[in-house]
C-alpha positions as CSV (number, residue, x, y, z in Angstrom):
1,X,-179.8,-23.9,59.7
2,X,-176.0,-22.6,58.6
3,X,-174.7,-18.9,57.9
4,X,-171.5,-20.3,56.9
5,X,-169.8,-21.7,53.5
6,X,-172.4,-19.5,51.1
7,X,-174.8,-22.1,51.1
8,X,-177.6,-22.1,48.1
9,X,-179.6,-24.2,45.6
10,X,-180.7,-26.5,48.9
11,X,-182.9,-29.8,48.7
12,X,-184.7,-31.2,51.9
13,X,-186.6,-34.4,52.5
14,X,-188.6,-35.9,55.5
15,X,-188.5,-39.3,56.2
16,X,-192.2,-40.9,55.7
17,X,-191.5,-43.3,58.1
18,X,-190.0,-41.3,61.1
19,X,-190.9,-37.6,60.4
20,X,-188.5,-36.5,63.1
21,X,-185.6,-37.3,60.9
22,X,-185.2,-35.0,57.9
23,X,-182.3,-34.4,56.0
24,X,-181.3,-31.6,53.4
25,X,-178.5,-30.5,51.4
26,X,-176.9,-27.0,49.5
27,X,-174.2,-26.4,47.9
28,X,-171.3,-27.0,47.6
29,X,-171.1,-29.7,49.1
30,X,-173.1,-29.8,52.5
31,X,-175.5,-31.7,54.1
32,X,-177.4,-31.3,57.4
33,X,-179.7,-33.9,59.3
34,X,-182.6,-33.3,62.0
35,X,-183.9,-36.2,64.4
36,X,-186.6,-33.5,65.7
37,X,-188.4,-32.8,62.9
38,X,-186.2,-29.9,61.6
39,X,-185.7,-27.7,64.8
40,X,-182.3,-28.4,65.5
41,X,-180.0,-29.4,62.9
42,X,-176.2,-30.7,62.5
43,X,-174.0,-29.5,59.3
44,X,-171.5,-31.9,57.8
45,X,-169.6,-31.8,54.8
46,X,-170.2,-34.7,52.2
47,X,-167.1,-36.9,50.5
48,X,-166.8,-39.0,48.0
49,X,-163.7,-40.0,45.5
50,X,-165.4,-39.2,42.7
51,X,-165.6,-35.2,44.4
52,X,-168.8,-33.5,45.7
53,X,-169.6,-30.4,43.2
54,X,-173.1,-28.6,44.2
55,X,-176.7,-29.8,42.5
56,X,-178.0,-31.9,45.3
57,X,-181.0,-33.8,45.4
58,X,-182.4,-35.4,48.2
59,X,-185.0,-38.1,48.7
60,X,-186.0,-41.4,50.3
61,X,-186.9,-44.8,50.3
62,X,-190.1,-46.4,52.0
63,X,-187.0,-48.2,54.3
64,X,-186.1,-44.5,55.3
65,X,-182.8,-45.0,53.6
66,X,-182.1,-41.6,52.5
67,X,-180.3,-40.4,48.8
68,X,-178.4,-37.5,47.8
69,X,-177.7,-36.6,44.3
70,X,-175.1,-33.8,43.1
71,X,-172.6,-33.2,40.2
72,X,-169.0,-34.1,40.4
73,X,-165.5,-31.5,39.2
74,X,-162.6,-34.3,39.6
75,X,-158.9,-33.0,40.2
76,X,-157.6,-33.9,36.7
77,X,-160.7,-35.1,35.1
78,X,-163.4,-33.5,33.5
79,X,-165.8,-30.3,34.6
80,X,-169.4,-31.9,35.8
81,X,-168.7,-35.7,33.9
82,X,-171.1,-37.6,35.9
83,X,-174.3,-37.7,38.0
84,X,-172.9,-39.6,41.8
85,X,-175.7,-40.6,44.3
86,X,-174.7,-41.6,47.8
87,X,-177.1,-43.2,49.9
88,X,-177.4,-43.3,54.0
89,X,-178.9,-45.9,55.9
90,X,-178.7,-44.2,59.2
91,X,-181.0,-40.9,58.8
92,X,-178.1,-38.7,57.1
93,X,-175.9,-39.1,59.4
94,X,-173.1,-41.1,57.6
95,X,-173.4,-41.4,53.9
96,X,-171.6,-44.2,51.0
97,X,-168.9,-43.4,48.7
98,X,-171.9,-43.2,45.9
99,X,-172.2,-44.4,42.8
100,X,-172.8,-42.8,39.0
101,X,-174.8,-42.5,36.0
102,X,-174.3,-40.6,33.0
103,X,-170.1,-40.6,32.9
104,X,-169.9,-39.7,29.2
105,X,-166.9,-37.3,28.8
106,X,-166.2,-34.6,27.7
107,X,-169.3,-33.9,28.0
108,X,-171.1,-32.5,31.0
109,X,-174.2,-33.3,32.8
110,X,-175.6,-30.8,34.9
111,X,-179.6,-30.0,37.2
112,X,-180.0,-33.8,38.1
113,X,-182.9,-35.0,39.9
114,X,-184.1,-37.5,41.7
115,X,-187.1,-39.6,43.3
116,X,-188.1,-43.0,44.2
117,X,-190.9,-45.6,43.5
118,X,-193.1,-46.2,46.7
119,X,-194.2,-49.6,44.9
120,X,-190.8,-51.0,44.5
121,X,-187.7,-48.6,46.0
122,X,-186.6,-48.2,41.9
123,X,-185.1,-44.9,41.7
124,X,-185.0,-42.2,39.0
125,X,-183.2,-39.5,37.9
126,X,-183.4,-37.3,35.0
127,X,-180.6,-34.0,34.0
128,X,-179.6,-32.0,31.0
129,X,-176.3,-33.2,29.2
130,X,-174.7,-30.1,27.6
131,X,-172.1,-31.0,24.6
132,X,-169.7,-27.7,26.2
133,X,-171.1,-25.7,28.3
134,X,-171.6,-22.7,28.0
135,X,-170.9,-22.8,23.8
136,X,-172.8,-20.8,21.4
137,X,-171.9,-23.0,18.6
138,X,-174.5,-24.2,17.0
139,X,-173.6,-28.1,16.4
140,X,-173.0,-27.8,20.3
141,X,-176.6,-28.7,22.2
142,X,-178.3,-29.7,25.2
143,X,-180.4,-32.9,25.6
144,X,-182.7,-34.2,28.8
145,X,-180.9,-37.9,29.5
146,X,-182.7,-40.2,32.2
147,X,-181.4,-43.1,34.7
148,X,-182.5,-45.9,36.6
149,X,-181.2,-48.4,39.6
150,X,-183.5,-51.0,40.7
151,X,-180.7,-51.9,43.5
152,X,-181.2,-49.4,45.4
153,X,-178.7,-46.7,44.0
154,X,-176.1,-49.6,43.7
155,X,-176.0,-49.6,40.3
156,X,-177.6,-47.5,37.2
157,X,-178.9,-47.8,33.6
158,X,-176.9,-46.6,30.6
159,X,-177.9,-42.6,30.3
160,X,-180.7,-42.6,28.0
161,X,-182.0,-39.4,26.1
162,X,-185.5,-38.8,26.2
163,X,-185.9,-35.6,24.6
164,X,-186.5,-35.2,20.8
165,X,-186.2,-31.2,20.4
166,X,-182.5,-30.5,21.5
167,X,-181.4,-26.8,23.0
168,X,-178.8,-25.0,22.6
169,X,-175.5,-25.2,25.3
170,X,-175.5,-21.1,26.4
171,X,-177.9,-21.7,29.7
172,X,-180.9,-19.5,28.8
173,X,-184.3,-19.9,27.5
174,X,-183.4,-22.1,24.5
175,X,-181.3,-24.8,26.5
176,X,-183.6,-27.8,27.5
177,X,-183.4,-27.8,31.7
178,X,-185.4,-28.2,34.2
179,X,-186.6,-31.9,34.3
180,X,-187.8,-33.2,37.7
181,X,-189.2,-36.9,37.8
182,X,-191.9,-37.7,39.2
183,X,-193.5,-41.3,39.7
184,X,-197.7,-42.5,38.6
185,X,-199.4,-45.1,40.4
186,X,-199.1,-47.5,38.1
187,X,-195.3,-47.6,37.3
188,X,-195.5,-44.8,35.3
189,X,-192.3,-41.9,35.3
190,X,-193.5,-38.3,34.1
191,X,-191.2,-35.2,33.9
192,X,-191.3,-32.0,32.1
193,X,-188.5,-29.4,31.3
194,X,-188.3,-25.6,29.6
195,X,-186.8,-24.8,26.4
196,X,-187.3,-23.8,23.0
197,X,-190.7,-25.2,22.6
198,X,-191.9,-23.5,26.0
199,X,-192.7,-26.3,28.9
200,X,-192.7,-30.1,27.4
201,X,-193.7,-33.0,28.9
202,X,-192.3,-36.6,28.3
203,X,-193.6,-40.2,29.8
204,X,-193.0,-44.0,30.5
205,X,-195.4,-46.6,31.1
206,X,-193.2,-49.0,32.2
207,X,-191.1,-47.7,34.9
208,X,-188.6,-45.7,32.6
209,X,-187.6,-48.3,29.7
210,X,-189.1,-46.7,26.8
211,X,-191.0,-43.2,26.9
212,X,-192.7,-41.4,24.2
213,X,-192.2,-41.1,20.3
214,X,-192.3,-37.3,20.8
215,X,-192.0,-34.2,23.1
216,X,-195.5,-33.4,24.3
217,X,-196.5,-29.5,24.3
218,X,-197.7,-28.6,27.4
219,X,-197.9,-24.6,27.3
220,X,-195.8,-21.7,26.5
221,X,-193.4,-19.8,29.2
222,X,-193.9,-15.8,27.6
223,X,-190.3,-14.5,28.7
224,X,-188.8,-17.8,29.0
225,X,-186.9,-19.7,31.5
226,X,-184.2,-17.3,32.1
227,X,-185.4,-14.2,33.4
228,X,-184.6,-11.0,35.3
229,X,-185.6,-10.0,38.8
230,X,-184.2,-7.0,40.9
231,X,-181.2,-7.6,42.6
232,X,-180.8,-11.6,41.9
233,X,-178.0,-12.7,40.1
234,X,-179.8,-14.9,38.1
235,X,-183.0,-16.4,38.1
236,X,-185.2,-18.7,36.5
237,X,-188.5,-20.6,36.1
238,X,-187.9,-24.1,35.8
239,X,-190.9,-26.5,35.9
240,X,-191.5,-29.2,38.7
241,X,-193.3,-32.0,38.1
242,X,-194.9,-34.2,40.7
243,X,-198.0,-36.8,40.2
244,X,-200.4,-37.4,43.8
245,X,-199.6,-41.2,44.9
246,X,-202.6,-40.5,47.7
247,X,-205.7,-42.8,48.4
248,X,-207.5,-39.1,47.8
249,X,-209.4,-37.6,45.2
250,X,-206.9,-36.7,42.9
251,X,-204.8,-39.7,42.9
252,X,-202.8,-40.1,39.2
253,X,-203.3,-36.5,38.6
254,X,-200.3,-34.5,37.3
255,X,-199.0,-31.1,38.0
256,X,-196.4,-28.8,36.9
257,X,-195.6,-25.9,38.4
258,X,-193.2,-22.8,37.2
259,X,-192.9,-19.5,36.7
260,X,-192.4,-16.6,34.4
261,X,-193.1,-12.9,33.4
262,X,-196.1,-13.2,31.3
263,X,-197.2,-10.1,32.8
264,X,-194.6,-8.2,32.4
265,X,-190.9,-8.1,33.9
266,X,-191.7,-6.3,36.6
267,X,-194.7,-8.6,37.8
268,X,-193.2,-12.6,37.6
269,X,-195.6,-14.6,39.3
270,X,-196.4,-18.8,40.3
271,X,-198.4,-21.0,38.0
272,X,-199.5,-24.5,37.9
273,X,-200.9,-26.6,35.3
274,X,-202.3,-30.0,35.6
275,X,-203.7,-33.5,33.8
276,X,-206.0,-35.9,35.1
277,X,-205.4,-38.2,31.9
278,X,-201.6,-39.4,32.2
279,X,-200.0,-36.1,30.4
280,X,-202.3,-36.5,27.1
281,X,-204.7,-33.2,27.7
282,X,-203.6,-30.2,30.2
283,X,-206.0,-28.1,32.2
284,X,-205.9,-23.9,32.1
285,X,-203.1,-22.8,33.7
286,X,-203.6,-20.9,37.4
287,X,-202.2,-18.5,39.3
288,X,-200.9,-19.8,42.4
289,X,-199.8,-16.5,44.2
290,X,-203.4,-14.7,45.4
291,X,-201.8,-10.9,45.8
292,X,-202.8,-8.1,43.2
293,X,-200.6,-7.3,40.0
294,X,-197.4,-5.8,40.0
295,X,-195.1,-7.5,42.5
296,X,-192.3,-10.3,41.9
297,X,-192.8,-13.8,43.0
298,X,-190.1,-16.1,41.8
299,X,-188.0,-19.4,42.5
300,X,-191.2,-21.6,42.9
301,X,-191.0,-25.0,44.4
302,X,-194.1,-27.4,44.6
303,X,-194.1,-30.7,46.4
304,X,-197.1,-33.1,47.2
305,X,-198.0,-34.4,50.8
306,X,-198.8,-38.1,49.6
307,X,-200.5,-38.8,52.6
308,X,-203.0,-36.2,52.0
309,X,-202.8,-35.6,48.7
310,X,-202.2,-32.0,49.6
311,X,-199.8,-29.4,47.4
312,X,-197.4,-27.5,48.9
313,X,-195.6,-24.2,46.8
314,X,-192.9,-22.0,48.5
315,X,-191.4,-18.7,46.5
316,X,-190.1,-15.8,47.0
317,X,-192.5,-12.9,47.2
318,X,-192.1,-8.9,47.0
319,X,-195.8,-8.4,47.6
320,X,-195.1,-6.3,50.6
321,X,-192.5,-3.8,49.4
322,X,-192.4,-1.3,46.7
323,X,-188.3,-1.9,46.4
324,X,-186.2,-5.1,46.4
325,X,-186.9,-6.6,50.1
326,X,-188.2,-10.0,49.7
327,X,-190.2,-12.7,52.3
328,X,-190.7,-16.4,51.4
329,X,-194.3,-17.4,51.2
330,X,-196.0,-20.6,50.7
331,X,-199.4,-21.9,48.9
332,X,-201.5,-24.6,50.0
333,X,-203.8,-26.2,47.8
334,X,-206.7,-29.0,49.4
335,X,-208.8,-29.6,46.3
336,X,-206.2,-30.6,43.7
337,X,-204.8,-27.5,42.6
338,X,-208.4,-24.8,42.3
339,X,-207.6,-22.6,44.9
340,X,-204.4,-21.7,47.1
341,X,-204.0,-20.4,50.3
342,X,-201.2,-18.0,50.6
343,X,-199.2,-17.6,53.8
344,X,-195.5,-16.0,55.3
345,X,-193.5,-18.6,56.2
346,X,-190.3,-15.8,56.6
347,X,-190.1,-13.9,59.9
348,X,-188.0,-11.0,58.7
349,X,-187.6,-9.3,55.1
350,X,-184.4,-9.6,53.4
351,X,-182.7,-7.7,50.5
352,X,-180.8,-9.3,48.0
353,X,-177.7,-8.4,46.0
354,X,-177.0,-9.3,42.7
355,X,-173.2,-9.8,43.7
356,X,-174.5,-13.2,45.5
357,X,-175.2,-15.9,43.6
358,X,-178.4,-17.4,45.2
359,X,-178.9,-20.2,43.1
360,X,-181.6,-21.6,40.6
361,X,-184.3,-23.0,43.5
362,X,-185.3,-23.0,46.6
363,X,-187.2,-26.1,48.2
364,X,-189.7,-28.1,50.4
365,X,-191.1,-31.5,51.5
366,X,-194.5,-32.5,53.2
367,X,-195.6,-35.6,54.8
368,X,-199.2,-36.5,56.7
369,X,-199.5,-32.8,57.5
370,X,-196.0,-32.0,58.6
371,X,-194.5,-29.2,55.7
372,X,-190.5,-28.4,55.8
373,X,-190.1,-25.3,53.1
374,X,-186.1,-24.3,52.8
375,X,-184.9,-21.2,51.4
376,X,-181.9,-19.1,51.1
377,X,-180.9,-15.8,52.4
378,X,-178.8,-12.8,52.5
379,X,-178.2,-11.8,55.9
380,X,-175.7,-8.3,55.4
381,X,-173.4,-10.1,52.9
382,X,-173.6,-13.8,54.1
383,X,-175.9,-15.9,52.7
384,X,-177.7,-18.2,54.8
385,X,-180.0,-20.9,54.7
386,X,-183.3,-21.1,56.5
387,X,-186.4,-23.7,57.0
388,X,-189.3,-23.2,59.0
389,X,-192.0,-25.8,61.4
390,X,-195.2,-25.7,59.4
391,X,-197.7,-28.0,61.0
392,X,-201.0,-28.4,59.4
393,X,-202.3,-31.5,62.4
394,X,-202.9,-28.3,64.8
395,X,-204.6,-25.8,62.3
396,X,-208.6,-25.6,61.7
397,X,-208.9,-25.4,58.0
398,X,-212.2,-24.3,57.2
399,X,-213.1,-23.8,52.6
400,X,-215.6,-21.4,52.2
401,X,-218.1,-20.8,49.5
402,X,-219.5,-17.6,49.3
403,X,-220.3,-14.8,46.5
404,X,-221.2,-11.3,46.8
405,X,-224.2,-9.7,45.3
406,X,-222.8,-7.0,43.4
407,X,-220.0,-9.1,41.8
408,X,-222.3,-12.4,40.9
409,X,-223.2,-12.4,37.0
410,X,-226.0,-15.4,37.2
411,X,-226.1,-15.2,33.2
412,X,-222.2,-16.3,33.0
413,X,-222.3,-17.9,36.5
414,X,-219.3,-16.1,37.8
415,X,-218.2,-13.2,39.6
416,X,-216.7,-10.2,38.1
417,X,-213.4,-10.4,39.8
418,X,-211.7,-12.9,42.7
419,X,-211.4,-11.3,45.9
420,X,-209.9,-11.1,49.2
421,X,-212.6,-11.6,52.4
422,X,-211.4,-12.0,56.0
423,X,-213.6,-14.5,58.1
424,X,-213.6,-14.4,61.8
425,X,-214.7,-17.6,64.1
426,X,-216.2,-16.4,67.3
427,X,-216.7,-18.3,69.9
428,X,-220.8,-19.9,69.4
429,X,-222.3,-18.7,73.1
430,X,-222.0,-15.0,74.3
431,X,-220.4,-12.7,74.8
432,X,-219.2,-14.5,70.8
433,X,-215.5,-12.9,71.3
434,X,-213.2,-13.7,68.5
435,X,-211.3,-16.5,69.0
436,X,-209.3,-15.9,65.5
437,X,-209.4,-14.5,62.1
438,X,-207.7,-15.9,58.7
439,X,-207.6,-14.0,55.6
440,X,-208.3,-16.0,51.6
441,X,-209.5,-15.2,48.3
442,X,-212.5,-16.5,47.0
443,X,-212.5,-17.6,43.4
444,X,-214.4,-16.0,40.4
445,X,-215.5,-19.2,38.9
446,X,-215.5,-21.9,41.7
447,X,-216.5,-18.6,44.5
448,X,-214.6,-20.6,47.1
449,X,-211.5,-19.6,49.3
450,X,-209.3,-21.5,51.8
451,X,-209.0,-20.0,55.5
452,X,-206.4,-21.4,57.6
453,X,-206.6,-20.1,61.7
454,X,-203.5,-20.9,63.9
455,X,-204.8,-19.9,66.8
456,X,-208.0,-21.2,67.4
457,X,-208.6,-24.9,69.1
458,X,-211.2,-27.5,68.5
459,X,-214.7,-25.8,69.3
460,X,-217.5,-24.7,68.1
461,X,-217.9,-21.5,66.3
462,X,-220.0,-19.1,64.8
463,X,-217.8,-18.2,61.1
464,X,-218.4,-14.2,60.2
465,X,-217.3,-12.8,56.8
466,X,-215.8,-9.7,56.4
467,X,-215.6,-8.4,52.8
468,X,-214.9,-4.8,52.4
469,X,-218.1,-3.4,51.1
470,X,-220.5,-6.3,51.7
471,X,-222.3,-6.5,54.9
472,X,-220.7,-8.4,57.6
473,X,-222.3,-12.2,57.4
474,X,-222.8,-14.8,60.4
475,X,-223.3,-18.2,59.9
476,X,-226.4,-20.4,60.6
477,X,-227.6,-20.4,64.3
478,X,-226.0,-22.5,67.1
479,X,-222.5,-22.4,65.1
480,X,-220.0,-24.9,63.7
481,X,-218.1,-27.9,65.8
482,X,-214.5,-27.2,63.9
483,X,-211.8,-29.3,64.5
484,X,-208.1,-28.1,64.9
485,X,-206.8,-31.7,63.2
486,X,-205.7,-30.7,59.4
487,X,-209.3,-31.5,58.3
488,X,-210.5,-29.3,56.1
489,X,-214.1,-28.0,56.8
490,X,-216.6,-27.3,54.1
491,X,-219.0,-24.0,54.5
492,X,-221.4,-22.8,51.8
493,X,-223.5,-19.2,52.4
494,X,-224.7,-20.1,48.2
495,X,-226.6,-23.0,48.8
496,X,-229.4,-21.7,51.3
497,X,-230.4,-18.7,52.8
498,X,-230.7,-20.7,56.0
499,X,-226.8,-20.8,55.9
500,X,-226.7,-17.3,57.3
501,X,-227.8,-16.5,61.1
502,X,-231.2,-14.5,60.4
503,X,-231.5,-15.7,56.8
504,X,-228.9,-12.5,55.9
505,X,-228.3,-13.5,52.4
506,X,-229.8,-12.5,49.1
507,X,-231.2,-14.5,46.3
508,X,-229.6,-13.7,43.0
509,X,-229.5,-16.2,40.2
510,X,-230.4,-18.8,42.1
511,X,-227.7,-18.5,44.4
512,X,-227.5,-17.0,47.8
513,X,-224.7,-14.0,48.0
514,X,-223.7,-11.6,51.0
515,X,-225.4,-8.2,50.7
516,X,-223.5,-5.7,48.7
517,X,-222.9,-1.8,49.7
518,X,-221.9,-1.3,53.3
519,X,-219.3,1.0,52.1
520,X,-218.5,2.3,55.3
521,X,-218.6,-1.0,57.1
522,X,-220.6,0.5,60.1
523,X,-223.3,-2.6,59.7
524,X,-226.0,-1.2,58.1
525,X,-226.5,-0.4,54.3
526,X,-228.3,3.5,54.6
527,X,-228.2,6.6,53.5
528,X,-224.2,7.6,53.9
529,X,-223.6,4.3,51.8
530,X,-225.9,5.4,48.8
531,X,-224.5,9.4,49.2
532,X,-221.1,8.3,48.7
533,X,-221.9,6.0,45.9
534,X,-223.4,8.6,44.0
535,X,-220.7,11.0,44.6
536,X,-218.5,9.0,43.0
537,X,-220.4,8.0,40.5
538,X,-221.3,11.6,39.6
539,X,-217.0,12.2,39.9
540,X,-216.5,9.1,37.7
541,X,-214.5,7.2,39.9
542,X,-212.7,4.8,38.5
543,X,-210.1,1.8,39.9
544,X,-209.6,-2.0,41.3
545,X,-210.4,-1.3,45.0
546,X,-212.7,1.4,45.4
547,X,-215.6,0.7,48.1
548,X,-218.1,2.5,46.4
549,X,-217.6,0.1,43.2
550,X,-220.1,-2.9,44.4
551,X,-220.6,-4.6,41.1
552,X,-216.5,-4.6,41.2
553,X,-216.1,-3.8,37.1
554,X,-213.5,-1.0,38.3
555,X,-216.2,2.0,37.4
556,X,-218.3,3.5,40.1
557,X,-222.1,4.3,38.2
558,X,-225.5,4.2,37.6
559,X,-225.1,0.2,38.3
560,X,-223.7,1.0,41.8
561,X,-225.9,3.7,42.6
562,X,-229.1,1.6,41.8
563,X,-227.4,-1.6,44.3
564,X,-226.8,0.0,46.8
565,X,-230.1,2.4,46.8
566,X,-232.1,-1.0,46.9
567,X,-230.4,-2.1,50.1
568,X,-230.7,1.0,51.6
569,X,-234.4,1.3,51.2
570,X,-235.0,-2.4,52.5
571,X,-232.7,-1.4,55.6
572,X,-230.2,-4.0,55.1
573,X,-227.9,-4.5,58.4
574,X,-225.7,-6.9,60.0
575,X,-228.0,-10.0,61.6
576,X,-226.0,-11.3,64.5
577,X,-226.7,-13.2,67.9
């Protein structure tokens, strides 16, 4: 998009009515708009008399009249004394003079946000007011104030503090930041921010006039807000709240998303959390990044496709690399926040340097299938900013249910781990050549995983399972009409051992599961499976991944040895067309 002016901390939005126009935002003072759906784009600085100083927030109207939030540093006035939003009426191209909230100097307001009400066009905005900036006095704190216009950004409420537990003014984890408004389908306004108490939530019931007696505990942030990563000047883990306004399954339900170094510095990872009662209880929190332990993923942003109902993460993500080079993934989530799908939305690694500032967040917006993630960069020693086309009407999305036999407990009805399984779709009449493969992770508890292929078109398909010491599963005979239209495709090998082509499944707990011990993946479960599995159980081997540990409790043993011997004596072997 730009590789000039040092541009970070960037905001995008599509517009729901025209999703060839989309317009985004980064700091200083930039702003950039697309009338092809984000593959060309024109840079222009934005003005305003009131001065243009960084924070910007984009988002839009159901007229398509688009609004950009950002802080203000007057010549002769006050550092950050106000919250300005300017709106366009033309797709980004020209923007108004703006108008403010929160002008209450000295002190300074700073991390607005905004978004609008489908139902009526009112918009919101919530930000932190700091006393001074910066102070470590203790009579000097921060507090979350919040805004309305019902004029459509003409005019806006008196600044009104909703928080009860005030933070400190020094930036870090015991300054209250980080609240992003979000919008119910009944008038409702929700947000949540970090601070002292951990992640807290706050709500209206009637559209933002009055909110609740208290600050709501929603879960604890181990390592705070304000963390270190590797060769970033600073980062953080802000929450971001959004609510799904779709006709789909999970319409009212809340999520908040974050993230943090629970496991350890060196392993910061992506979690969500969500209600389905308004904000009163809050679900387990989940891991949204699927790799293994011991890799930094960090600046998290979620959005929520409200046509679809569909939740869309981007991050930054260190899964490949052992050292500081970083891609930018995203998650998708089809079943309100249970599972993810993963995926590189980055072509190229970078490395950053803590010498450039890269901001607090990246960003991304969704509508009816089309996703527009934006990120910055360090390209040598410019920074620049980056989105990328990520269509979901052109991609079969199939959700898979399956378990495998060594790793299903039927007495606790889970498996012993989560784990990653590629599935291919070959073509349903001979010679069955693969037409594309996606890998996912199926879940312990729920034992399903989303598959997304790119490449493959509306057809009809037989869907094989590769899992690295299972044996390779087809599906039932004649195959499955998938269609490459966003719709997401439900398979289940549990349910029936008619599921797989030649019955290939095994009963266990009532549940059908792919046979476990081809260690060697050659197709058949024999006697070079069951003589490696006992060589390593006789060695003790021990670890997360090893293809001789079938029952997947990171031992190889007598447990193992017995699987596997069972399947080797029945002659277990691939059952294909």
């Amino acid at each position: 998009m730009t590789s000039t002016g040092s541009p970070n901390e960037p905001s995008i939005c599509i517009n729901p009515k025209n999703t060839n126009i989309v317009v985004a935002g980064s700091n200083l003072n930039f702003y950039f708009y697309s009338t092809n759906s984000g593959l060309n784009w024109t840079k222009q600085t934005l003005t305003s008399t009131y001065s243009v100083w960084g924070d910007p927030s984009i988002t839009v109207d159901t007229a398509g009249n688009f609004y950009y939030g950002h802080l203000t540093n007057p010549s002769g006035g006050y550092f950050i004394d106000r919250i300005v939003v300017q709106k366009s009426t033309n797709g980004g191209v020209n923007w108004n003079n703006g108008s403010f909230a929160g002008y209450i100097p000295p002190k300074q307001q700073d991390k607005e946000w905004l978004c609008v009400d489908p139902a009526n066009n009112n918009l919101y905005m919530t930000w932190t007011q700091f006393d001074s900036y910066g102070s470590s006095n203790s009579n000097d704190s921060s507090t979350i104030l919040f805004s309305r216009s019902t004029d459509a950004g003409t005019s806006w409420s008196t600044a009104l503090r909703i928080n009860k537990k005030a933070g400190n003014c020094i930036d870090e984890d015991n300054t209250v930041e980080g609240a992003v408004p979000c919008v119910g389908p009944n008038g409702e306004v929700y947000t949540s921010w970090s601070g002292p108490l951990g992640i807290v939530f706050d709500k209206s019931t009637d559209r933002g006039v009055t909110w609740l007696s208290g600050d709501k505990f929603v879960t604890t942030q181990p390592g705070g807000w304000d963390f270190g990563i590797e060769g970033i000047y600073r980062a953080n883990g802000l929450p971001i709240t959004a609510c799904d306004l779709s006709n789909g399954p999970n319409r009212g339900t809340i999520y908040i998303n974050w993230s943090d170094q629970r496991n350890g510095t060196t392993d910061t990872d992506v979690w969500l959390i969500k209600s389905t009662d308004g904000g009163n209880t809050w679900s387990n929190v989940k891991r949204v990044n699927d790799d293994p332990a011991g890799r930094q993923q960090f600046f998290t942003w979620m959005t929520i496709d409200q046509a679809t109902g569909y939740l869309y993460f981007v991050f930054y993500d260190r899964r490949n690399y052992s050292n500081t080079q970083t891609d930018v993934f995203m998650a998708r989530s089809t079943d309100g926040g249970e599972t993810f799908n993963n995926f590189k939305v980055s072509a190229t690694p970078f490395t950053p340097n803590s010498s450039s500032f890269f901001g607090d967040y990246s960003n991304v917006t969704a509508h009816n299938g089309k996703v527009r993630p934006i990120w910055t960069r360090l390209n040598n020693t410019s920074l620049s900013l980056y989105t990328a086309i990520v269509d979901f009407t052109s991609f079969i999305n199939l959700r898979l249910k399956i378990l495998m036999e060594g790793f299903y407990q039927p007495l606790f009805n889970q498996m012993t781990r989560k784990d990653t399984v590629k599935v291919y779709l070959r073509n349903a009449s001979s010679p069955y050549a693969i037409t594309d493969s996606a890998k996912g992770v199926t879940d312990s508890l729920n034992f399903t995983g989303l598959f997304l292929f790119n490449n493959a078109p509306t057809g009809t398909y037989y869907i094989v399972t590769k899992h690295f010491n299972s044996i390779e599963t087809w599906s039932k005979t004649g195959g499955e009409v998938l269609l490459s239209n966003g719709t997401v495709y439900n398979y289940d090998f549990t349910s029936s051992v008619s599921q797989a082509f030649g019955n290939n499944l095994k009963l266990k707990g009532g549940k059908y599961s792919l046979f476990s011990g081809d260690i060697n993946q050659d197709g058949i479960i024999d006697a070079s499976d069951l003589s490696f599995t006992d060589n390593d159980s006789y060695n003790g081997v021990t670890g997360r991944f090893v293809s001789s540990d079938v029952t997947g409790d990171n031992i190889v043993d007598a447990a193992d040895v017995s699987l596997v011997e069972n399947n080797s004596n029945d002659m277990v072997s691939v059952s294909r067309p």
